[in-house]
C-alpha positions in Angstrom: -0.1 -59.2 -55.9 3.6 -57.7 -55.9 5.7 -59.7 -54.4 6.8 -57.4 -51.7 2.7 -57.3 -50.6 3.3 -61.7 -50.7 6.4 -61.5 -48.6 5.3 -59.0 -45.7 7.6 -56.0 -46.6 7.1 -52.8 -47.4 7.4 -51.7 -50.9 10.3 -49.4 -51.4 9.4 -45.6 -51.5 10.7 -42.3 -50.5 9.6 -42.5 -47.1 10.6 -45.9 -46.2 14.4 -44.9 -48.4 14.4 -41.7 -45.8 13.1 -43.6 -42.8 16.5 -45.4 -43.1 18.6 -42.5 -43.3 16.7 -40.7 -40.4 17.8 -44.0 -38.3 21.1 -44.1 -39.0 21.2 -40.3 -37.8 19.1 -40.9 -34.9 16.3 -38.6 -36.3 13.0 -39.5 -34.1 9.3 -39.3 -35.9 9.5 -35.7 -36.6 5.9 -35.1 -37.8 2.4 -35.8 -37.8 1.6 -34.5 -41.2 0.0 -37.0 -43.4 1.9 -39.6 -45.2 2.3 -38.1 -48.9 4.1 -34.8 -46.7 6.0 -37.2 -43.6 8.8 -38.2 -46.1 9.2 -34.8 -46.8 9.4 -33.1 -43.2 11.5 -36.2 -42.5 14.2 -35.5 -44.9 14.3 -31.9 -44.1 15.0 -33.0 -40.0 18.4 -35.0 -41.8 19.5 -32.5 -44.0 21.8 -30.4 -42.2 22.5 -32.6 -39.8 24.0 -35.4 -42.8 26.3 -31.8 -43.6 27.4 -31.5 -40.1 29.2 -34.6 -40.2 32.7 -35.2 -39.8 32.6 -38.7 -41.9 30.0 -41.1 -42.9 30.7 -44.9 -42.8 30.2 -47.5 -45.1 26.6 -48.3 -44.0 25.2 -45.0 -45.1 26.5 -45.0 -48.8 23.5 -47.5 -49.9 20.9 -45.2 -47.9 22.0 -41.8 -49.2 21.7 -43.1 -52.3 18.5 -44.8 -52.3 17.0 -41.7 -50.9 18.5 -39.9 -53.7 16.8 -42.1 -56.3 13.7 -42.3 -54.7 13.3 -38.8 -54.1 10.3 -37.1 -56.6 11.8 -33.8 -56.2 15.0 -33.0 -58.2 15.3 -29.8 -56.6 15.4 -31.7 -53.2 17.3 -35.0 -53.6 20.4 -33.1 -53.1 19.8 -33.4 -49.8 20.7 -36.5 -50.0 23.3 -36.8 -52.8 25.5 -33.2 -51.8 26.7 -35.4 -48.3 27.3 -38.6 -50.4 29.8 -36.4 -52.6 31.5 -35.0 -50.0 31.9 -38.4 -47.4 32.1 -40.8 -50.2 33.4 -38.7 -53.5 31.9 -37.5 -56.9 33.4 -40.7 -58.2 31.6 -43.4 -56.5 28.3 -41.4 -56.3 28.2 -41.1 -60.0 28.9 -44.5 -60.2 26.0 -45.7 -57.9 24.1 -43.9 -60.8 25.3 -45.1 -63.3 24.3 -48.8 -61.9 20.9 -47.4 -61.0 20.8 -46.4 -64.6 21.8 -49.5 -66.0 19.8 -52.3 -64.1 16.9 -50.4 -62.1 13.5 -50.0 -62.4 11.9 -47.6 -64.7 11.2 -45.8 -61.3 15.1 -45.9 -60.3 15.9 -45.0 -63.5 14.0 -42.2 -63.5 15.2 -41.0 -60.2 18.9 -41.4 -60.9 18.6 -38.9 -63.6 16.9 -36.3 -61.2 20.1 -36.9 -59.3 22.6 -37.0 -61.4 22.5 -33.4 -61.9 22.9 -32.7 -58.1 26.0 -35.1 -58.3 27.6 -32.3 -60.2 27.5 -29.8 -57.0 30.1 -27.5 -56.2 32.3 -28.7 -53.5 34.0 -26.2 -51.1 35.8 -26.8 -47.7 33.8 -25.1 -45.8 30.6 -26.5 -46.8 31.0 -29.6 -44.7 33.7 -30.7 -42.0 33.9 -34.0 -44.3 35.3 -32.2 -47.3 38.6 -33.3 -45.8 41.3 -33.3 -43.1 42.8 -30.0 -42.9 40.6 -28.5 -46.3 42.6 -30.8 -48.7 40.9 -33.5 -50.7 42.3 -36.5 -52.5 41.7 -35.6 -56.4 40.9 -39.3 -57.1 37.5 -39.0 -55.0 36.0 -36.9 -57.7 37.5 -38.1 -60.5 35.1 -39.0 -62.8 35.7 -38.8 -66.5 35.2 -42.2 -67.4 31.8 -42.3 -65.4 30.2 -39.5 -67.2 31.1 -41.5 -70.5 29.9 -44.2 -68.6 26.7 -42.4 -68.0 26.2 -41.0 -71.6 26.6 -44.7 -72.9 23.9 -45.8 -70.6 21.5 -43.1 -71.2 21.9 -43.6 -74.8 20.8 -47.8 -74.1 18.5 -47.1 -71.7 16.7 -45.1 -75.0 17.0 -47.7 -77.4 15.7 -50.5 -74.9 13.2 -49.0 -73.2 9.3 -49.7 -73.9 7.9 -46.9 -72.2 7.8 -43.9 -73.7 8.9 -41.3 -70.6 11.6 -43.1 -69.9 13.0 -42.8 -73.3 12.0 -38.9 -73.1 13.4 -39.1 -69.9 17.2 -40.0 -70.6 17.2 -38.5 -74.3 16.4 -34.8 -73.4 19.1 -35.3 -70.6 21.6 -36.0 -73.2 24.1 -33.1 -75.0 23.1 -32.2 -78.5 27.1 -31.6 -79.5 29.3 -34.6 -80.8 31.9 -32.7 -78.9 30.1 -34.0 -75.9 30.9 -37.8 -76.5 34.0 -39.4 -76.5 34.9 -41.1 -79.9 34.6 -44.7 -78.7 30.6 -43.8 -78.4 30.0 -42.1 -81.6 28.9 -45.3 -83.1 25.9 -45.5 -80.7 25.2 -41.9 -80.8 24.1 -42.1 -84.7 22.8 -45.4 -84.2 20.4 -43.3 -81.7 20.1 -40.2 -84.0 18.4 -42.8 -86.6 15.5 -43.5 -84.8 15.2 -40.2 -82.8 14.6 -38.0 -86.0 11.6 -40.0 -86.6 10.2 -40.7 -83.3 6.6 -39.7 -82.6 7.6 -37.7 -80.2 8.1 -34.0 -81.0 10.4 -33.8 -77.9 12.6 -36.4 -79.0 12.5 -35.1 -82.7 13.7 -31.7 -81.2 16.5 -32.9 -79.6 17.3 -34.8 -83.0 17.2 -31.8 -84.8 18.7 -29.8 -81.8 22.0 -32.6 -82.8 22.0 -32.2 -86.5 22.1 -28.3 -86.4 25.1 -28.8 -84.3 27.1 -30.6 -86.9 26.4 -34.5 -85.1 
């Protein structure tokens, strides 16, 4: 038995990671639909209304992000991950990703790199009133050089470390196939993950080996 079935609570999923965003908002039980399509119509009912806002405070950075990562859609977990960017910054939402990357479950491993694209969104003033005060943004809040390295290095562990075979696939296929891509203080672990790749099992993973070689790696 898991241990969230021996203490009473609900094991974490979409719907219970929505469920708490929907509250925050005020969102009511939207729908009647059964429970593999509730999460769904629920995080629909919060989508433009997370965009309308003016700010978000502290309490809903941990939400929006567990949404994000529990989403299974990676067209749709922007919903969730577009308002974080604008409220909290590119910066820190990367960030939260990079921590879900590092220490989660396969499961939130997984899910952080659905999102991680959508942390890349566009940002324009008009797109939500919590761009900024009068249309101009701190720089620093999207700052986020260091954190994409951050990311590559973890993506690049996460594949040596990791026993099951998706999740490897997962974070590898994610990964550039150009040196270029990688700053010099990670070039160490980049051939030290070449090694191994050009002889996985895997044709996906041998692809993307070869994919790196053509490219001069």
């Amino acid at each position: 038995m898991a241990e969230d079935e021996q203490s009473g609570i609900e094991p974490r999923s979409f719907l219970t990671c929505v469920t708490e965003v929907a509250q925050l908002l005020g969102v009511g039980d939207v729908s009647m639909e059964p429970k593999d399509r509730h999460a769904r119509h629920l995080a629909h009912a919060v989508r433009k209304p997370l965009l309308e806002r003016a700010s978000l405070s502290e309490e809903w950075f941990a939400p929006l992000m567990a949404a994000a990562v529990y989403d299974p859609d990676p067209s749709f977990c922007r919903w969730f991950v577009e308002p974080a960017v604008y409220a909290f910054g590119r910066r820190r939402v990367m960030a939260a990703l990079v921590d879900y990357l590092r220490t989660g479950t396969d499961a939130e491993r997984a899910g952080a790199v659905r999102a991680w694209y959508s942390a890349h969104v566009p940002l324009h003033a008009d797109r939500s009133p919590a761009y900024a005060p009068g249309g101009v943004r701190d720089p620093a809040l999207d700052e986020a050089r260091d954190i994409k390295a951050a990311w590559l290095e973890a993506s690049l562990r996460v594949f040596a470390e990791a026993t099951d075979l998706q999740m490897r696939h997962r974070v590898l296929l994610d990964l550039p196939t150009s040196r270029a891509a990688y700053p010099p203080s990670l070039h160490e672990l980049l051939e030290s993950t070449l090694a191994p790749a050009r002889v996985h099992p895997d044709p996906h993973v041998r692809r993307w080996a070869a994919a790196a070689d053509h490219k001069g790696v």
